[in-house]
N, CA, C and O atoms as a printed pandas DataFrame, in Angstrom:
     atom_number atom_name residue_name chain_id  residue_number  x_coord  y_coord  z_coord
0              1         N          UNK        A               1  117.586   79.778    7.088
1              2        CA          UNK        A               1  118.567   80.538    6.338
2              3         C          UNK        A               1  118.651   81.926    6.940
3              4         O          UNK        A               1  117.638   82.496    7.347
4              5         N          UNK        A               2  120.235   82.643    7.016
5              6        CA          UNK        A               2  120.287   83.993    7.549
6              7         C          UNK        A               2  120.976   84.181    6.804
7              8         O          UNK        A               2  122.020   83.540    6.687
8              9         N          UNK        A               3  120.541   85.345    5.872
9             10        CA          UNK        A               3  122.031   86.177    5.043
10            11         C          UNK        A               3  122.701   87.260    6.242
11            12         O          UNK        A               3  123.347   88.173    5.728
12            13         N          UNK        A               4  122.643   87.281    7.631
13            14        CA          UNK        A               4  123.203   88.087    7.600
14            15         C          UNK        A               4  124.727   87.290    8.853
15            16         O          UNK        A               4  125.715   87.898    9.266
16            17         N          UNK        A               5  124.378   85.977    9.096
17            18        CA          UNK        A               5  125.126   85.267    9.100
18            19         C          UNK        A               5  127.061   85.888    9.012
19            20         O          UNK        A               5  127.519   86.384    7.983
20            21         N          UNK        A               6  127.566   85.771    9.795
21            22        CA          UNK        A               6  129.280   86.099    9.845
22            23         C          UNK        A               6  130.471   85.148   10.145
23            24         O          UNK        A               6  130.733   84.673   11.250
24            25         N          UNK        A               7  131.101   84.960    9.073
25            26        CA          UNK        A               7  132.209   83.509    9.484
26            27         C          UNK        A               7  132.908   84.516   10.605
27            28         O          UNK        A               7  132.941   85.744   10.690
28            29         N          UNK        A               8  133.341   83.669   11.259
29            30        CA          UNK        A               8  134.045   83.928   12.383
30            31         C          UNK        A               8  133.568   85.055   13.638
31            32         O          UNK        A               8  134.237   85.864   14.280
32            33         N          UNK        A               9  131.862   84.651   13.671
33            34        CA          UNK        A               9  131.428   85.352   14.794
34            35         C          UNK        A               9  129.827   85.056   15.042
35            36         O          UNK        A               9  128.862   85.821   15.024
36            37         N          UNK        A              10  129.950   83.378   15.326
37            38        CA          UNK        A              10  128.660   82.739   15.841
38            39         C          UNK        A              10  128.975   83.230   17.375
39            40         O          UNK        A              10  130.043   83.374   17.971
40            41         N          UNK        A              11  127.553   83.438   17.787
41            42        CA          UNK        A              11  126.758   84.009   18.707
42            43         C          UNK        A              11  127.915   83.028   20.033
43            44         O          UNK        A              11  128.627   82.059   19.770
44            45         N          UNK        A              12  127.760   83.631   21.249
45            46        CA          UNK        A              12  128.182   82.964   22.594
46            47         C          UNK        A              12  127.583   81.455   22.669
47            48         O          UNK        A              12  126.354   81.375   22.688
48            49         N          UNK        A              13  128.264   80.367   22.708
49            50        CA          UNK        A              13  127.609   79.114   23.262
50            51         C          UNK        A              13  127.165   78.341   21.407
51            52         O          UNK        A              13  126.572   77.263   21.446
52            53         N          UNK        A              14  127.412   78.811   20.275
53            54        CA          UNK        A              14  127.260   78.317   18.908
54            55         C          UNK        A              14  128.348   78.104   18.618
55            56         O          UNK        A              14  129.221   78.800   19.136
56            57         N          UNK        A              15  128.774   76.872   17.507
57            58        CA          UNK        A              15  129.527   76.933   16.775
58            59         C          UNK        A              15  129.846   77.100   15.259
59            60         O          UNK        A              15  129.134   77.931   14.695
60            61         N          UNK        A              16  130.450   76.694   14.762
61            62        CA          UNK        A              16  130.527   77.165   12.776
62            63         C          UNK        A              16  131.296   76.281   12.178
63            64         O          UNK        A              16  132.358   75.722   12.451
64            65         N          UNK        A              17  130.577   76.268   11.342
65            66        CA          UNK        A              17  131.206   74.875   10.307
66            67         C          UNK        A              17  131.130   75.741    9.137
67            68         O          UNK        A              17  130.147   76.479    9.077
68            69         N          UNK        A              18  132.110   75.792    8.066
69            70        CA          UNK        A              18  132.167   76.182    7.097
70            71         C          UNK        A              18  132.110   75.096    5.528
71            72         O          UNK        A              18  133.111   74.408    5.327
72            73         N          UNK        A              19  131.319   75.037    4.839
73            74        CA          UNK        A              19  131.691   73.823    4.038
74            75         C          UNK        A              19  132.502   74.863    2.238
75            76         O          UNK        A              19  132.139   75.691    1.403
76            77         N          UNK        A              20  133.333   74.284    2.479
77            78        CA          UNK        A              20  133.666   74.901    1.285
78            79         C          UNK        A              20  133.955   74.191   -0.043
79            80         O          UNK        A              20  134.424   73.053   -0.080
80            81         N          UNK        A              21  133.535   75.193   -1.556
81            82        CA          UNK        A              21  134.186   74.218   -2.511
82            83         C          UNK        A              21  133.007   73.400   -3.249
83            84         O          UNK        A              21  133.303   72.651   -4.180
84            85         N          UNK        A              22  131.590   73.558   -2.804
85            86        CA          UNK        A              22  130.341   72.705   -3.141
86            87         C          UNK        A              22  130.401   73.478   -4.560
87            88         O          UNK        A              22  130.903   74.560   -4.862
88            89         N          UNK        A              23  129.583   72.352   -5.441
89            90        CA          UNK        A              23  129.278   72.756   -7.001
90            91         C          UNK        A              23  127.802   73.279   -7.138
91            92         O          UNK        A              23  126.930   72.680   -6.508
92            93         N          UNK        A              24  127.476   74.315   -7.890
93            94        CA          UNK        A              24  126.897   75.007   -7.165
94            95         C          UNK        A              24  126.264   75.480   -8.558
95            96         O          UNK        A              24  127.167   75.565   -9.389
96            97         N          UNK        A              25  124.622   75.922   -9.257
97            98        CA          UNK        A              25  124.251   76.044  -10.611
98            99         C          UNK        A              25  123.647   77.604  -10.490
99           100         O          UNK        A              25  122.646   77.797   -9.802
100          101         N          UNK        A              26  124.188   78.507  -11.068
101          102        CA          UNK        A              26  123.587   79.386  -11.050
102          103         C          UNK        A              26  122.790   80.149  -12.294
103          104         O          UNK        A              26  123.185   79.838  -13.417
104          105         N          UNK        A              27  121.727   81.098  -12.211
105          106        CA          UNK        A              27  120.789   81.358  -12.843
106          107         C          UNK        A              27  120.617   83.033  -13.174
107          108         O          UNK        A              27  120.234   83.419  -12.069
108          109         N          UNK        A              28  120.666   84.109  -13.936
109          110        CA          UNK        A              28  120.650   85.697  -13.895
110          111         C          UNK        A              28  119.264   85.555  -13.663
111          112         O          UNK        A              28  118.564   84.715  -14.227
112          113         N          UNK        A              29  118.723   86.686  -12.519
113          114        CA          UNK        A              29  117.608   86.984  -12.909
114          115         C          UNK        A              29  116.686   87.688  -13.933
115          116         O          UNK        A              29  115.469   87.733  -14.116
116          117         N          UNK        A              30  117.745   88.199  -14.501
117          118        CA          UNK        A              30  117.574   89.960  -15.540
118          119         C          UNK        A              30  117.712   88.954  -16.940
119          120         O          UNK        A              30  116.750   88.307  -17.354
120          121         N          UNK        A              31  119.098   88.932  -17.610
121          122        CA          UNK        A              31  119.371   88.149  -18.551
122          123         C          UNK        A              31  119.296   86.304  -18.621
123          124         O          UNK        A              31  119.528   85.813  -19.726
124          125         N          UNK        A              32  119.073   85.632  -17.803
125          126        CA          UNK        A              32  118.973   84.369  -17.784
126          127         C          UNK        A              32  120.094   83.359  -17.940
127          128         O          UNK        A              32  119.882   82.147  -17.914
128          129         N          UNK        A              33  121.226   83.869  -18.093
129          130        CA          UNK        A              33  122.549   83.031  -18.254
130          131         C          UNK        A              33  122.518   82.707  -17.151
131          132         O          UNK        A              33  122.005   83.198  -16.146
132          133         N          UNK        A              34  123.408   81.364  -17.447
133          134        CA          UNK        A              34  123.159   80.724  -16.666
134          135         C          UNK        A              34  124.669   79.909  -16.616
135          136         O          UNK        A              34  125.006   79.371  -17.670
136          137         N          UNK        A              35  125.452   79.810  -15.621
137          138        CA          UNK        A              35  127.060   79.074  -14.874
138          139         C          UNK        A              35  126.832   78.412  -14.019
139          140         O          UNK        A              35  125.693   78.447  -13.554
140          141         N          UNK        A              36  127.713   77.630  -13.519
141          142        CA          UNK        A              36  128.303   77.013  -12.534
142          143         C          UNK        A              36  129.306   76.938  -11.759
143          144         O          UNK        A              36  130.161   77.147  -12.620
144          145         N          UNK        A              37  129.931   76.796  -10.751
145          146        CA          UNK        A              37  130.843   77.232  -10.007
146          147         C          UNK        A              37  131.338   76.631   -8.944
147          148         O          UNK        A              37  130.614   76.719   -7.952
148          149         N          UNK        A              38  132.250   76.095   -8.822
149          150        CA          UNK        A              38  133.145   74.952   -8.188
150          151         C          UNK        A              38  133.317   75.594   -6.800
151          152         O          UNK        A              38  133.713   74.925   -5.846
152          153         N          UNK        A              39  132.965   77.113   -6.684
153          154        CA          UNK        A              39  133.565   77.584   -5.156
154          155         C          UNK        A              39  132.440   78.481   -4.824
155          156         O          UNK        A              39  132.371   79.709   -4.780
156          157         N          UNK        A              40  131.389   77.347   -4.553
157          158        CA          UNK        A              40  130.200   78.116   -3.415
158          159         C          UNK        A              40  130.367   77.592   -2.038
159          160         O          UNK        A              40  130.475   76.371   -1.931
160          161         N          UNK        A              41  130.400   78.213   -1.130
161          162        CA          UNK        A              41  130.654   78.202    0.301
162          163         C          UNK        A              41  129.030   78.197    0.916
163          164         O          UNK        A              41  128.051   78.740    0.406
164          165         N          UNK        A              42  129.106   77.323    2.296
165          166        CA          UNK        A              42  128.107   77.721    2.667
166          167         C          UNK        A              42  128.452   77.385    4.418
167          168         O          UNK        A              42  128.957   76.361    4.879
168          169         N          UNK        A              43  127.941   78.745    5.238
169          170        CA          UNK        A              43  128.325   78.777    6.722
170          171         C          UNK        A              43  127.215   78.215    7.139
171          172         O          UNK        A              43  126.104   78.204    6.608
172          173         N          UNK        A              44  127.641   77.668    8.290
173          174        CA          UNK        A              44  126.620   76.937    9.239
174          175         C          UNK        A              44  126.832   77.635   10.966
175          176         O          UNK        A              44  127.970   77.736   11.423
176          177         N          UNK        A              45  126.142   77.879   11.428
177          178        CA          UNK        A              45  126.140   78.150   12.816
178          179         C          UNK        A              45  124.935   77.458   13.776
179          180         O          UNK        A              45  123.724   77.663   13.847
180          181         N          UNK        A              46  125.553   76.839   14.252
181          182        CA          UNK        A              46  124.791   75.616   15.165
182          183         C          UNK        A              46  124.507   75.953   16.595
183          184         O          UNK        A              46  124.868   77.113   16.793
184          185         N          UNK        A              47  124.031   75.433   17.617
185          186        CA          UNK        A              47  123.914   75.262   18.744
186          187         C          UNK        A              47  122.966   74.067   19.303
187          188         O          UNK        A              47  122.144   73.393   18.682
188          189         N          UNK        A              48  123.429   74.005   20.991
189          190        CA          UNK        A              48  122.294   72.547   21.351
190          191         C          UNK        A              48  122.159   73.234   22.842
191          192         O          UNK        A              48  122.885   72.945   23.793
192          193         N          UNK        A              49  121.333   73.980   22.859
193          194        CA          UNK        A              49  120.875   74.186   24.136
194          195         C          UNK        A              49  119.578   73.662   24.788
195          196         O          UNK        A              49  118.546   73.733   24.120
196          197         N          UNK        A              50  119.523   72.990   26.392
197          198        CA          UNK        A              50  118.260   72.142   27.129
198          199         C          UNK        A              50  117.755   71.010   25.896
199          200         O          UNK        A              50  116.597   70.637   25.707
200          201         N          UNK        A              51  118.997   70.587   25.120
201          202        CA          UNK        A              51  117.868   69.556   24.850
202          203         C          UNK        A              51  117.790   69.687   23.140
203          204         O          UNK        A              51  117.741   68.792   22.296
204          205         N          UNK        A              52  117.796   70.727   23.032
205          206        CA          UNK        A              52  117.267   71.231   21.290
206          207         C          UNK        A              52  118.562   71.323   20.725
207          208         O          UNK        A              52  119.643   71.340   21.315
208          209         N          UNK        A              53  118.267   71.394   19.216
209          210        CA          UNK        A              53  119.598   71.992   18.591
210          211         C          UNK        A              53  119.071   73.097   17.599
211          212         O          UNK        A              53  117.907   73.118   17.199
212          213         N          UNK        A              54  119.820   73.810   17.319
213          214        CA          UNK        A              54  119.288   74.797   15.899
214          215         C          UNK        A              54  120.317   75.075   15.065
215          216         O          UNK        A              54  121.265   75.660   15.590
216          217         N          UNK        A              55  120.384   74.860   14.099
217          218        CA          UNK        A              55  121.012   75.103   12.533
218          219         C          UNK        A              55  120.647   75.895   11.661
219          220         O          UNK        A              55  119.751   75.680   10.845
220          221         N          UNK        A              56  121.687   77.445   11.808
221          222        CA          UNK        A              56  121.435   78.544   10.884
222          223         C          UNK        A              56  122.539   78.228    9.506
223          224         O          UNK        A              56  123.625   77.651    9.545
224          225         N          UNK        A              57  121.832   78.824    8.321
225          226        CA          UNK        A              57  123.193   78.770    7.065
226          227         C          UNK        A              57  122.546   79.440    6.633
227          228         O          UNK        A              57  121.376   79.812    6.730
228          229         N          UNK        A              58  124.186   79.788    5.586
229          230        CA          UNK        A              58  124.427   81.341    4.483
230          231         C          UNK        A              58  124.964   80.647    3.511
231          232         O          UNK        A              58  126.106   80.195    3.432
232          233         N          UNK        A              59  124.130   80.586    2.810
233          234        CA          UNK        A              59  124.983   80.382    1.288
234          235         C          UNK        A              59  125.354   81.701    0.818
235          236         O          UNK        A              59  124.823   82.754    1.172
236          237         N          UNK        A              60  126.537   81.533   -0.207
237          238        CA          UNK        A              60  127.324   82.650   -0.260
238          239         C          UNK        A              60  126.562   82.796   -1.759
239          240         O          UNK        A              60  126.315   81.787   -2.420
240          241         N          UNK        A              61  126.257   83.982   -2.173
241          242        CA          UNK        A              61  125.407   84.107   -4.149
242          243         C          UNK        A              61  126.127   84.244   -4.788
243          244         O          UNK        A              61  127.070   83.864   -4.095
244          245         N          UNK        A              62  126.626   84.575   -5.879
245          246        CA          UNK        A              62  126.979   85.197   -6.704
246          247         C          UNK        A              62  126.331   86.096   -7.802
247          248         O          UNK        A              62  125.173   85.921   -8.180
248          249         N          UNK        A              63  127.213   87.142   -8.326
249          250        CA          UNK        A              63  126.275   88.006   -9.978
250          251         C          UNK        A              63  126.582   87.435  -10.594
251          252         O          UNK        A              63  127.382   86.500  -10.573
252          253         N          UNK        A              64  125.481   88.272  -11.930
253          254        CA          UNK        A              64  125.947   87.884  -13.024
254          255         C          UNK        A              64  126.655   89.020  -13.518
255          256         O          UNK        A              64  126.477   90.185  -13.162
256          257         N          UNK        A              65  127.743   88.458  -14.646
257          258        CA          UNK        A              65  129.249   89.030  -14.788
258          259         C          UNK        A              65  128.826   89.913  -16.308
259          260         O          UNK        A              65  129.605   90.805  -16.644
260          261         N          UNK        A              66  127.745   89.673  -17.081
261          262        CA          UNK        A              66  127.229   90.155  -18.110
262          263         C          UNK        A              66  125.691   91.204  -17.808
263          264         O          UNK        A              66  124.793   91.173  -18.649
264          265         N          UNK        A              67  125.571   91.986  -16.676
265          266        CA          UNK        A              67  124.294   92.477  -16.803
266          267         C          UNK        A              67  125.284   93.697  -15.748
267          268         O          UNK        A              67  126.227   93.440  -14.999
268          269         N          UNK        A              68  124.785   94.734  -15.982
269          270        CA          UNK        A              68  125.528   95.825  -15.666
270          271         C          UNK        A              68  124.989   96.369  -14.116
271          272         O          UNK        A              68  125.873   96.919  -13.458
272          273         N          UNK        A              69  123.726   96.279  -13.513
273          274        CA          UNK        A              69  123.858   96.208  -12.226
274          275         C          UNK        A              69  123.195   94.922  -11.700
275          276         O          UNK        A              69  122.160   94.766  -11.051
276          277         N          UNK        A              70  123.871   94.272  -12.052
277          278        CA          UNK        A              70  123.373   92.343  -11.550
278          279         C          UNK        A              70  123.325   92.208   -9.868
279          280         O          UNK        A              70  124.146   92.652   -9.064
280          281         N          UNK        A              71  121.829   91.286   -9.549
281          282        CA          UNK        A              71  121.942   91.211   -8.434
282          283         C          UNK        A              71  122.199   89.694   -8.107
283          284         O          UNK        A              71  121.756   88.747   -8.756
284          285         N          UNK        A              72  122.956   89.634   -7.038
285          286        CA          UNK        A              72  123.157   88.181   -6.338
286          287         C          UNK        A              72  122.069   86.969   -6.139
287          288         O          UNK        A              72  121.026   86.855   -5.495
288          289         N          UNK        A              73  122.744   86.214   -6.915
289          290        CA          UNK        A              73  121.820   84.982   -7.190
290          291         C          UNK        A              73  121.884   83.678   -6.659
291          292         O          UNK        A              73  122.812   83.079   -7.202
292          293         N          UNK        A              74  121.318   83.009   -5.864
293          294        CA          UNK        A              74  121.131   82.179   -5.118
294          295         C          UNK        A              74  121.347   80.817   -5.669
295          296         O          UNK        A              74  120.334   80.445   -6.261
296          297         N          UNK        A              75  122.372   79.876   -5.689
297          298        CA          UNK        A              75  122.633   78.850   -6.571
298          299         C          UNK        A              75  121.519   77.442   -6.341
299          300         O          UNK        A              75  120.552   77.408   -5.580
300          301         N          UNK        A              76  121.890   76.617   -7.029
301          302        CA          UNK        A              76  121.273   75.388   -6.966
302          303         C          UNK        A              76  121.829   74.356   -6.960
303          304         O          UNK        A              76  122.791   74.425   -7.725
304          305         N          UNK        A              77  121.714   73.038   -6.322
305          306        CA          UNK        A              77  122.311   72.301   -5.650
306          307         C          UNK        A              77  121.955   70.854   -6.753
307          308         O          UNK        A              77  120.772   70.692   -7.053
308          309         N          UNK        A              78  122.991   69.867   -7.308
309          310        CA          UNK        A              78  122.202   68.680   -7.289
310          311         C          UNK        A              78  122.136   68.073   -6.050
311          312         O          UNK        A              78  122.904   68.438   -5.159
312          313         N          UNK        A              79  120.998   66.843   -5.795
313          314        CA          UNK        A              79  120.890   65.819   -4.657
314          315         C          UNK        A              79  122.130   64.916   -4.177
315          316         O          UNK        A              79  122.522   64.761   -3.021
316          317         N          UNK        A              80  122.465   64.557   -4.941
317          318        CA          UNK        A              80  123.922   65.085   -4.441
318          319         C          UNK        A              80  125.117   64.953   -3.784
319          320         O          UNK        A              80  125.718   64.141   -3.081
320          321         N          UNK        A              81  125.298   66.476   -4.454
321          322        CA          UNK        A              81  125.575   67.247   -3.406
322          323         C          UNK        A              81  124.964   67.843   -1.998
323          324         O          UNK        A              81  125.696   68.048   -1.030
324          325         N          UNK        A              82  123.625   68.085   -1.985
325          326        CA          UNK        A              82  123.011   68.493   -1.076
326          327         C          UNK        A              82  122.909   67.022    0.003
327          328         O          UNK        A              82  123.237   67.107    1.186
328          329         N          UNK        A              83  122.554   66.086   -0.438
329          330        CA          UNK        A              83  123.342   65.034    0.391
330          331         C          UNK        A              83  125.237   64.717    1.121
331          332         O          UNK        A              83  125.709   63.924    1.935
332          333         N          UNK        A              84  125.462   65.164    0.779
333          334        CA          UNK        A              84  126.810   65.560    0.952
334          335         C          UNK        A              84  127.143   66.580    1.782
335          336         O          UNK        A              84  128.047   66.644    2.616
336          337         N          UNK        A              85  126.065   67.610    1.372
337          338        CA          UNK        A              85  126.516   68.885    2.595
338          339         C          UNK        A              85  125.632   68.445    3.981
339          340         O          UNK        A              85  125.974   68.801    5.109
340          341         N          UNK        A              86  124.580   67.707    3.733
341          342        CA          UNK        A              86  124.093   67.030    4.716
342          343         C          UNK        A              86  124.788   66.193    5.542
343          344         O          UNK        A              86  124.470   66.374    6.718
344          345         N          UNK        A              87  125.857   65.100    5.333
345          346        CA          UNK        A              87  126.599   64.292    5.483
346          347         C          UNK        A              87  127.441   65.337    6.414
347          348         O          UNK        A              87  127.511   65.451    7.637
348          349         N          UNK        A              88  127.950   65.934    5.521
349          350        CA          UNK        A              88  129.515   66.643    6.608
350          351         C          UNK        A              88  128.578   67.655    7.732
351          352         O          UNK        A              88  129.198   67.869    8.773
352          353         N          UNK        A              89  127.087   68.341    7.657
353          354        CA          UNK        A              89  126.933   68.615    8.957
354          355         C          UNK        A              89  126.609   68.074    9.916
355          356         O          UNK        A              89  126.582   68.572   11.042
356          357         N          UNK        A              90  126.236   66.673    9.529
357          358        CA          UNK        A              90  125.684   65.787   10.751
358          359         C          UNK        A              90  126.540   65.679   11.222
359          360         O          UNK        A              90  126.420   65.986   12.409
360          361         N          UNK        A              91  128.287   65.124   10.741
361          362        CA          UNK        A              91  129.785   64.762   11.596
362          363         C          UNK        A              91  130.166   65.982   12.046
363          364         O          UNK        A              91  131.148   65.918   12.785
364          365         N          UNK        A              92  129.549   67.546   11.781
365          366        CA          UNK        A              92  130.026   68.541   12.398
366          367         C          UNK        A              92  129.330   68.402   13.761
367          368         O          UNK        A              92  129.989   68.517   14.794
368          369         N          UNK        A              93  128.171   68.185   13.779
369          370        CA          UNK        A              93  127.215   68.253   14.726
370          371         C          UNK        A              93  127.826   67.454   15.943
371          372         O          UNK        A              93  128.186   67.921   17.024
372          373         N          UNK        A              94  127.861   66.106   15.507
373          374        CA          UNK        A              94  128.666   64.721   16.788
374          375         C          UNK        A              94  129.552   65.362   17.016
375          376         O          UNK        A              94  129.765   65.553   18.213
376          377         N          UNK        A              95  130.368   65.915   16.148
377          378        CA          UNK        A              95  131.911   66.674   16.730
378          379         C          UNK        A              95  131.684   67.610   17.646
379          380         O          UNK        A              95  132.197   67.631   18.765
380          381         N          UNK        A              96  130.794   68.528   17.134
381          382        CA          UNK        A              96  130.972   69.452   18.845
382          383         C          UNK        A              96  130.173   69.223   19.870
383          384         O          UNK        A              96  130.420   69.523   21.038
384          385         N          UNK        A              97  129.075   68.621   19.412
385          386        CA          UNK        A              97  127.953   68.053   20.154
386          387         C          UNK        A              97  127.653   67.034   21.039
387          388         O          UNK        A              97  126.886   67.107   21.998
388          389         N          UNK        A              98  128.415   65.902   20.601
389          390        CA          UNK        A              98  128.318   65.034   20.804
390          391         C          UNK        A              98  129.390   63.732   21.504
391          392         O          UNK        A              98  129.125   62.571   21.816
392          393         N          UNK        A              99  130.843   64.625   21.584
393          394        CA          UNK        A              99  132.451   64.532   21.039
394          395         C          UNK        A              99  132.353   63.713   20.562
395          396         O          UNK        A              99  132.804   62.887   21.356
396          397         N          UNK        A             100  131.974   63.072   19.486
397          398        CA          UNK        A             100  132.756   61.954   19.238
398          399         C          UNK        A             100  134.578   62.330   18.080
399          400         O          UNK        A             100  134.908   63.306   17.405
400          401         N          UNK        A             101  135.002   61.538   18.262
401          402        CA          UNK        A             101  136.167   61.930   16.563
402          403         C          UNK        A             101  135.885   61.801   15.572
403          404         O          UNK        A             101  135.541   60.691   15.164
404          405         N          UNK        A             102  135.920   63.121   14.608
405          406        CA          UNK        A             102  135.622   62.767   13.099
406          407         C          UNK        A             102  136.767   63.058   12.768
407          408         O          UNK        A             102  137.012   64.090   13.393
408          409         N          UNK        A             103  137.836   62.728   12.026
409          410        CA          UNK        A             103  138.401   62.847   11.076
410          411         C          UNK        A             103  138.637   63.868    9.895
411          412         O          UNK        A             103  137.546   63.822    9.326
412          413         N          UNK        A             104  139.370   64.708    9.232
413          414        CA          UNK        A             104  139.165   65.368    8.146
414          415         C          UNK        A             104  138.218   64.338    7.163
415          416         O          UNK        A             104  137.090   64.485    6.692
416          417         N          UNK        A             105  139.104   63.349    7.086
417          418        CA          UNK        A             105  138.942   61.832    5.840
418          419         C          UNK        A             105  137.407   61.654    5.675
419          420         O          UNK        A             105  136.879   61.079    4.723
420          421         N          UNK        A             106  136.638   62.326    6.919
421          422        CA          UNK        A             106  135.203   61.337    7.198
422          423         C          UNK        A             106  134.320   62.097    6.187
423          424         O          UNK        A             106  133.377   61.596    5.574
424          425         N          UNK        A             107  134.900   63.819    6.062
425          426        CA          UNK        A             107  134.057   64.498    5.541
426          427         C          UNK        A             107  133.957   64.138    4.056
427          428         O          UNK        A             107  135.012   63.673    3.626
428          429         N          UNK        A             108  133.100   64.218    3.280
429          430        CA          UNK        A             108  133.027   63.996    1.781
430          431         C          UNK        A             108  133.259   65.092    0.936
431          432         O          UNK        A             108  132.434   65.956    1.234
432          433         N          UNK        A             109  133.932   65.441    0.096
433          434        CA          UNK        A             109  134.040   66.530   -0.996
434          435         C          UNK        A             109  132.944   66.274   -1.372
435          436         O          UNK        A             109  132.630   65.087   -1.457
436          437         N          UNK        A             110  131.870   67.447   -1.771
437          438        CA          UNK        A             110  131.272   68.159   -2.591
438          439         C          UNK        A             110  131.575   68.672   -3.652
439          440         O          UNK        A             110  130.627   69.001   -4.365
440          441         N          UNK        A             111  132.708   68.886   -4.064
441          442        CA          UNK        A             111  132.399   69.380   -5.966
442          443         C          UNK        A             111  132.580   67.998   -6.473
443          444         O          UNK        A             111  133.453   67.157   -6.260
444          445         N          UNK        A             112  131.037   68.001   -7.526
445          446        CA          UNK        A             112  130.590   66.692   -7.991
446          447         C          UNK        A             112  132.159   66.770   -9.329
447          448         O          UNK        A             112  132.887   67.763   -9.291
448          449         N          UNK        A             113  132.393   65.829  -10.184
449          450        CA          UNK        A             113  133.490   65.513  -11.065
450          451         C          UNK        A             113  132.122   66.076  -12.285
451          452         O          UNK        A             113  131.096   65.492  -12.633
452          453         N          UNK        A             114  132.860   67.852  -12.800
453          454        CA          UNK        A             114  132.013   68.441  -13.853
454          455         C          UNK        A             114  132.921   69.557  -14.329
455          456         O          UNK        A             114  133.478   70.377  -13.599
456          457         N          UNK        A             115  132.997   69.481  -15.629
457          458        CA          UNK        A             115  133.460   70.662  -16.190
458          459         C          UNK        A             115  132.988   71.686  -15.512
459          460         O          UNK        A             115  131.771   71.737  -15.339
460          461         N          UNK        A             116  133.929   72.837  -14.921
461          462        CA          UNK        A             116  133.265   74.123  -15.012
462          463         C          UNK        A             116  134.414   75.442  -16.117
463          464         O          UNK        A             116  135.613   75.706  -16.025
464          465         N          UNK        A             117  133.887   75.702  -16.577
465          466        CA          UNK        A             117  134.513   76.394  -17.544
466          467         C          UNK        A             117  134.805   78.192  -17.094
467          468         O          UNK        A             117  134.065   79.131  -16.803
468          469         N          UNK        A             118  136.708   77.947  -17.277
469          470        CA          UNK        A             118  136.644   79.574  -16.759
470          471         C          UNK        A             118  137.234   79.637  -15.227
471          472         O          UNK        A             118  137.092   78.791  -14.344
472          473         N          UNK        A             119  138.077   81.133  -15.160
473          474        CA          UNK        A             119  138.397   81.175  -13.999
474          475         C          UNK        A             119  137.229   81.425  -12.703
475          476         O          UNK        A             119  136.097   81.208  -13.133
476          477         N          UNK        A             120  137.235   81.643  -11.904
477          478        CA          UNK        A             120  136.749   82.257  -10.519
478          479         C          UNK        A             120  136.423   83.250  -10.924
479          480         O          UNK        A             120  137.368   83.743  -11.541
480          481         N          UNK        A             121  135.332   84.049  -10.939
481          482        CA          UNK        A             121  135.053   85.348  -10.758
482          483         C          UNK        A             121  134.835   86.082   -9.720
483          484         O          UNK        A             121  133.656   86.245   -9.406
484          485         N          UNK        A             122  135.637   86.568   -9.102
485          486        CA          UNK        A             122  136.192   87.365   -7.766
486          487         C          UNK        A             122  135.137   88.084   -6.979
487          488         O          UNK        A             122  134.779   88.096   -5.801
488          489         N          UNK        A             123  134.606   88.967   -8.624
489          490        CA          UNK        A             123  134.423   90.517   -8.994
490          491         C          UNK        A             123  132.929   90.629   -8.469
491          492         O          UNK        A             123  132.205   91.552   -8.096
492          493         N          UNK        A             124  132.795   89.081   -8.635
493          494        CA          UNK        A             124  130.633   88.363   -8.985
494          495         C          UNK        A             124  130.687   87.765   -7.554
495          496         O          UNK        A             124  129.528   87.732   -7.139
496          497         N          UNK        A             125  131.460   87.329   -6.721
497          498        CA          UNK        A             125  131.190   86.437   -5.887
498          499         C          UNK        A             125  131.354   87.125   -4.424
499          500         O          UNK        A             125  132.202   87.871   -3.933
500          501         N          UNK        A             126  130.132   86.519   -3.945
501          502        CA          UNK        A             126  129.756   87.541   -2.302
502          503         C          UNK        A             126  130.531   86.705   -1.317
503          504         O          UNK        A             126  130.737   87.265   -0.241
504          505         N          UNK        A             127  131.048   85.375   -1.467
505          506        CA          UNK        A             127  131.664   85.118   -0.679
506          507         C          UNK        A             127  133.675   85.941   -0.382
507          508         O          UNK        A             127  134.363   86.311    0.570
508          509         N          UNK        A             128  133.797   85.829   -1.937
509          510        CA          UNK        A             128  135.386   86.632   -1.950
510          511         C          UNK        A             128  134.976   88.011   -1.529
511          512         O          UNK        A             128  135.915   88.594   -0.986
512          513         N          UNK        A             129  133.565   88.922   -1.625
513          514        CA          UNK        A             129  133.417   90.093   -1.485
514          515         C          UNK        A             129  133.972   90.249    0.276
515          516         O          UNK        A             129  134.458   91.241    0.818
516          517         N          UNK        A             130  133.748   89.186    0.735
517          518        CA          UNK        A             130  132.896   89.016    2.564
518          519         C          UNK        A             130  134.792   88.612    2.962
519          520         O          UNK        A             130  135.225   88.868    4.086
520          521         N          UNK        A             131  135.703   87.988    1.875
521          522        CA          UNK        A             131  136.362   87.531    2.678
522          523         C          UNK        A             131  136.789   85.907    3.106
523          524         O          UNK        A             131  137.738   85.447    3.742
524          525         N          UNK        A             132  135.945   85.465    2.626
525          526        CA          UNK        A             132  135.560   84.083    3.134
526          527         C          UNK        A             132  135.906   83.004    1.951
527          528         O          UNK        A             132  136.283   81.870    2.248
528          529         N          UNK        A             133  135.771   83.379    0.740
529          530        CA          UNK        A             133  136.845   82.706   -0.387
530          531         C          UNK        A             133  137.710   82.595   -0.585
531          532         O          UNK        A             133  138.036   81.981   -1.601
């Protein structure tokens, strides 16, 4: 994991996969409320150099919208989903890696079928802060 990670500026010779849209459980550290959120993003920046490969990611946090200097909170994944985000980086991987053709179709949506209650919060979310929402 790198928070300091940048969509649209993996290193010379890496590429970037963006998965967007994963369902995503979040937790306050201060007050304990606790949401969910249909639009957590998470960047990937890859490479395969001599042989190896390496896989950096940024999950994007969010605040909480009820605590007056709230800090960014790191969501939680069901299995899944986290199977799922697994899924679409392995076909990212063959795709640049490997050429083979993947398809949009091949990739799997990630937001599991769940109420989330409420608009987007813009104001809370480090990915819309960055740009990237």
């Amino acid at each position: 994991e790198d928070d300091s990670l940048q969509v649209q500026a993996p290193k010379p010779g890496w590429k970037e996969f963006v998965q967007r849209r994963a369902l995503g459980r979040f937790r306050c550290s201060q007050c304990f409320r606790e949401w969910s959120s249909a639009k957590v993003h998470i960047l990937f920046h890859m490479c395969r150099c001599q042989g190896q490969g390496a896989v950096w990611m940024r999950v994007f946090r969010q605040a909480c919208r009820r605590c007056s200097d709230p800090q960014l909170e790191e969501p939680e994944f069901s299995q899944e989903t986290m199977e799922r985000l697994l899924h679409n980086l392995v076909l990212k991987i063959l795709q640049y890696f490997y050429h083979l053709p993947i398809q949009p179709s091949n990739l799997l949506e990630v937001v599991v079928d769940k109420l989330v209650g409420g608009p987007h919060d813009s104001d809370h979310c480090e990915g819309c802060q960055l740009g990237v929402c």
